[in-house]
C-alpha positions as CSV (number, residue, x, y, z in Angstrom):
1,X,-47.7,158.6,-67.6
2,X,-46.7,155.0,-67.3
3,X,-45.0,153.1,-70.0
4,X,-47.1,151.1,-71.9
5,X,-47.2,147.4,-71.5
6,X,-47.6,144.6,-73.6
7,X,-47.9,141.0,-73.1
8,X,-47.9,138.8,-76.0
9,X,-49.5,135.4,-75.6
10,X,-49.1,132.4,-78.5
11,X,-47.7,129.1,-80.0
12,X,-46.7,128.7,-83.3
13,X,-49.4,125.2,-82.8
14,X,-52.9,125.1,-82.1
15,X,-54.7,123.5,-79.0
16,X,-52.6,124.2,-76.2
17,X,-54.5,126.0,-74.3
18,X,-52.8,130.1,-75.5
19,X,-56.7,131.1,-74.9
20,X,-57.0,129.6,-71.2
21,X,-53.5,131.4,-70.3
22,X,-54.5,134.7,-71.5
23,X,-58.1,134.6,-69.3
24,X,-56.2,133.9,-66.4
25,X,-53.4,137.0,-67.1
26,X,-56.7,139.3,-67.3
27,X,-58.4,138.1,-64.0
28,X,-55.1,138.1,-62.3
29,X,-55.2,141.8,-63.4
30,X,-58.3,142.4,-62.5
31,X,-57.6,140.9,-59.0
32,X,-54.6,143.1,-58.6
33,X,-56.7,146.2,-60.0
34,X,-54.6,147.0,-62.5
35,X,-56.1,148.4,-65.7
36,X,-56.2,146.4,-68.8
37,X,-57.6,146.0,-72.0
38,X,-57.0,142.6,-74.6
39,X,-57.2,142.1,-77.8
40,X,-58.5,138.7,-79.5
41,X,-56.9,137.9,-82.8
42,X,-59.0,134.9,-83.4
43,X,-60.7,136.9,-86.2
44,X,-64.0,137.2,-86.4
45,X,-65.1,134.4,-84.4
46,X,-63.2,135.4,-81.4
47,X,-62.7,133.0,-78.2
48,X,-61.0,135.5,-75.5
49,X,-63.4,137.7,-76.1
50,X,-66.6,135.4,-75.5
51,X,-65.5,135.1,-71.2
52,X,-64.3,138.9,-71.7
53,X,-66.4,140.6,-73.7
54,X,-66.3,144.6,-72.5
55,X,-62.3,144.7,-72.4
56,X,-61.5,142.4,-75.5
57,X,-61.7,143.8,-79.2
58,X,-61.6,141.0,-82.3
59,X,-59.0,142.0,-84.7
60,X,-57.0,140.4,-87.8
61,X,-53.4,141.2,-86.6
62,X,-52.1,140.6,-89.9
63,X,-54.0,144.0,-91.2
64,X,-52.2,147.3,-91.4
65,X,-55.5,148.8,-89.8
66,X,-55.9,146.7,-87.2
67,X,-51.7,146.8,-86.3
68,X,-52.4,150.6,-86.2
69,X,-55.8,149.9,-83.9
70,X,-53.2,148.2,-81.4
71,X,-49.9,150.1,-81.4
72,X,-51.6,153.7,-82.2
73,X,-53.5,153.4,-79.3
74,X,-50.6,152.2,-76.6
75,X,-50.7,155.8,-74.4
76,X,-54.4,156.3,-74.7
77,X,-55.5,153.4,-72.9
78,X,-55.3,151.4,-70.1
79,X,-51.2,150.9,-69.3
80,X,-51.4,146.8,-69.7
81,X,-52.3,145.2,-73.3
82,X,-53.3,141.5,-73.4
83,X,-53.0,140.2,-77.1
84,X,-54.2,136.7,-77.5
85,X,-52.1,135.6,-81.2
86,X,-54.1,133.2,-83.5
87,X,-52.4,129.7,-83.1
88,X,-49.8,129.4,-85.6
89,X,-49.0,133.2,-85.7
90,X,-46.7,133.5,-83.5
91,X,-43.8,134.1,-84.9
92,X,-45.5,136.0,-87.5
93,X,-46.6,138.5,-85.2
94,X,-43.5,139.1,-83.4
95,X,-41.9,139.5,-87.1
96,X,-44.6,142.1,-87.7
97,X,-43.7,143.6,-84.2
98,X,-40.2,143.9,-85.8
99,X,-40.9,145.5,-89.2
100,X,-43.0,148.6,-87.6
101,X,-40.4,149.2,-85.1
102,X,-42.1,147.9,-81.9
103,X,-39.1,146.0,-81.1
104,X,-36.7,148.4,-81.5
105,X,-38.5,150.8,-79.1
106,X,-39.3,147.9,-76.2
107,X,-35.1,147.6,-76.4
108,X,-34.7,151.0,-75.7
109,X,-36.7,150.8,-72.6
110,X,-40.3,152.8,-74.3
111,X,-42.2,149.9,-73.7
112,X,-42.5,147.0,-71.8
113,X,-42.9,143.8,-73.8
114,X,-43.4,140.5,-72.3
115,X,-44.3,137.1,-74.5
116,X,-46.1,134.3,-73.1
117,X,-44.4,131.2,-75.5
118,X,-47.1,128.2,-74.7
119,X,-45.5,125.0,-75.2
120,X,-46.9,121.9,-76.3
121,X,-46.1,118.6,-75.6
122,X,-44.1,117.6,-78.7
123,X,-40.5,117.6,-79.5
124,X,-41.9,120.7,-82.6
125,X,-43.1,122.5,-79.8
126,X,-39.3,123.8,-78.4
127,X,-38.3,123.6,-82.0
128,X,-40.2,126.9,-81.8
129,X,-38.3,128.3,-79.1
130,X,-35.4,128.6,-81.2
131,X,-37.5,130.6,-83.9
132,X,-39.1,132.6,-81.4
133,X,-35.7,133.3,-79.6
134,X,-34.8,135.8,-82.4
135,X,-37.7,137.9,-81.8
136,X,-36.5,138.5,-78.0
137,X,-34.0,140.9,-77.8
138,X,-35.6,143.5,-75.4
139,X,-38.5,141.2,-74.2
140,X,-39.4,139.3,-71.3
141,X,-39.7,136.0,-72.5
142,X,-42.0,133.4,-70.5
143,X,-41.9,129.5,-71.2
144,X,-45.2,128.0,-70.1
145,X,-45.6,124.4,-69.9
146,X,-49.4,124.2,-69.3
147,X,-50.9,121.1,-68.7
148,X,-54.8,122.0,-68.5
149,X,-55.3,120.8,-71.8
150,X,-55.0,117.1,-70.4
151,X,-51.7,117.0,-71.0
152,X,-49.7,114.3,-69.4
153,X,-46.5,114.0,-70.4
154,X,-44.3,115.9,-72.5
155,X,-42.5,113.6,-74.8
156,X,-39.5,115.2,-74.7
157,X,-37.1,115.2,-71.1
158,X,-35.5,118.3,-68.9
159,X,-32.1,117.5,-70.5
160,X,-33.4,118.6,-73.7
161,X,-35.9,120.7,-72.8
162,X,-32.8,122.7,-71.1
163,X,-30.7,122.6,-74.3
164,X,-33.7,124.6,-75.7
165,X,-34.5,126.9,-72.6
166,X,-30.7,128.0,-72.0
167,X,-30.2,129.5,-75.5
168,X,-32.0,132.8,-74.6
169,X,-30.6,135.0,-72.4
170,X,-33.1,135.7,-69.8
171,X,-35.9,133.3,-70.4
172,X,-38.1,132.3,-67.5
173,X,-40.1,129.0,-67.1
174,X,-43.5,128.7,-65.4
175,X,-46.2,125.7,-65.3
176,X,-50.1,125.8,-65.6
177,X,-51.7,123.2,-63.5
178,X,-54.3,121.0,-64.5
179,X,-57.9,122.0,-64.0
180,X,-60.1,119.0,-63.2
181,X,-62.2,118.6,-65.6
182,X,-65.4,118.9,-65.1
183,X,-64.9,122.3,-63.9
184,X,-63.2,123.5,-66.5
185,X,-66.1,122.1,-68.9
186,X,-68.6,124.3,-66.7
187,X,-66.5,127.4,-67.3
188,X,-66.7,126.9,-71.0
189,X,-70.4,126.6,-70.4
190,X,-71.1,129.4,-68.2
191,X,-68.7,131.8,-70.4
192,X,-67.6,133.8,-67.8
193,X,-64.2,134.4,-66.2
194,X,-62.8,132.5,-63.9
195,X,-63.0,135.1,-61.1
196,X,-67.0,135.4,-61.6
197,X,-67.2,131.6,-61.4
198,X,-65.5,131.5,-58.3
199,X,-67.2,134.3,-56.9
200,X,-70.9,132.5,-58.2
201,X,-71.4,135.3,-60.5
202,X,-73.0,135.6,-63.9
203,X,-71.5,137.9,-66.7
204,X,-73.6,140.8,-65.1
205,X,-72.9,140.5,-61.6
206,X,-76.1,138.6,-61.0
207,X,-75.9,135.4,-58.2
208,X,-75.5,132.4,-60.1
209,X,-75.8,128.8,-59.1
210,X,-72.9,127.3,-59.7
211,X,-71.2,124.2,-58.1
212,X,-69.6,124.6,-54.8
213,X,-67.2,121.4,-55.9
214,X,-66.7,122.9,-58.9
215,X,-66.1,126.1,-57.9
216,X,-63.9,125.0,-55.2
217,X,-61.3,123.3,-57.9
218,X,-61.4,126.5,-59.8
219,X,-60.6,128.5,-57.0
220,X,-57.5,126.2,-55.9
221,X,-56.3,126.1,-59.0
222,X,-56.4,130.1,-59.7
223,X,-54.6,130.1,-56.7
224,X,-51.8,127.8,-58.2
225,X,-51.9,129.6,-61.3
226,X,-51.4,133.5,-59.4
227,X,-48.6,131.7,-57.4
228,X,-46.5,131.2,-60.3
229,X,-47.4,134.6,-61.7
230,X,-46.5,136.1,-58.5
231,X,-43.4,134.3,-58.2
232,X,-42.5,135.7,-61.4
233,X,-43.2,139.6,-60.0
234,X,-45.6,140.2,-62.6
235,X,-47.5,143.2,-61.3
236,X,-43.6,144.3,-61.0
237,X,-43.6,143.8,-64.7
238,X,-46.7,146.4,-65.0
239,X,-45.6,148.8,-62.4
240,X,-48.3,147.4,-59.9
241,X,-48.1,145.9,-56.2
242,X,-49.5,142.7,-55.5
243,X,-52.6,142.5,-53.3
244,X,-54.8,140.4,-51.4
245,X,-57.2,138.9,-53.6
246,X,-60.7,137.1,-53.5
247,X,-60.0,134.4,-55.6
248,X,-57.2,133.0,-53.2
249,X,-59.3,133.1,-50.4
């Protein structure tokens, strides 16, 4: 059986697009045909699970019951688990992570664990790197500066952004393009995944009428986005090979 995987994606601050990053981890999955299921802790409203609705279960990751719907169920599943943390949980969760023991057994090598940190532009923003860091002792830890959120600038420069990035042993840095966007505007409408959107797909497989502009910057930038996930060997990180996908085409 493979060893169970799982990816934790947050920021200890809201609006930085943690929800955007997780839909493009699952269609890069999905491309690669590698089974996975997420879970949405934006309880009960739920935002992941609105673009993917028949792999994503709502839950309040703060419950006992809900821990044990996650972590109970790691070797009964599909081998890849997407959890999309309520902004400003972070570091909760991961300290959750460490009082049940998940920690202890993705150090010994039972599970792969993998964060996805999603900084924002503000000086806070790596002020939670060094929180986080303590948490990341047998994790994969990913830095994501992701600029679809119309982010510009980030106010603080690469000297000190380095001071930050070098204190954890390991630590790996990737960027999330912008998204024009008008297209990313008709992705929140159509409430699909990327993939279908590119593809001219509704939720059900039906043709749909989307923009061929519009489409056309989604696809480029998917592209960009699965370049930097393949540059850092994620389907490596779950035990799967790369192939060629659709959305690249």
């Amino acid at each position: 059986m493979a060893k169970p995987v799982v990816i934790v994606v947050g920021a200890d601050k809201g609006g930085v697009g943690k929800t955007t990053v997780s839909r493009t981890l699952l269609d890069y999955f999905s491309a690669n045909n590698v089974q996975t299921r997420a879970f949405d802790t934006e309880s009960p409203r739920g935002t992941l699970k609105r673009f993917h609705p028949d792999i994503t279960e709502i839950v309040d990751m703060t419950t006992t019951a809900d821990q044990m719907k996650i972590f109970d169920t790691l070797s009964a599943g599909p081998s890849v688990t997407v959890i999309d943390v309520r902004a400003g949980l972070l570091s909760p969760a991961l300290a959750s992570l460490r009082d049940i023991g998940f920690l202890d057994a993705a150090r010994s090598g039972q599970i792969t664990f993998a964060v996805f940190h999603i900084l924002g532009p503000s000086i806070a923003s790596l002020d939670e790197i060094a929180e986080t860091a303590n948490f990341m002792s047998g994790a994969k830890y990913f830095l994501v500066k992701n600029f679809i959120n119309d982010t510009q600038f980030f106010q603080w420069d690469q000297s000190t952004y380095n001071s930050y990035f070098h204190r954890i042993k390991d630590a790996t840095d990737l960027t999330i393009p912008k998204l024009n966007e008008m297209a990313y505007e008709q992705v929140e409408v159509s409430s699909v995944p990327f993939l279908k959107f590119v593809a001219n797909k509704l939720m059900n497989d039906d043709p749909a009428n989307y923009s061929f502009v519009l489409r056309g910057y989604v696809r480029h930038w998917l592209a960009n986005v699965w370049s930097e996930y393949d540059r850092i060997k994620l389907t490596d990180l779950v035990g799967a090979k790369s192939t060629t996908r659709g959305g690249e085409k």
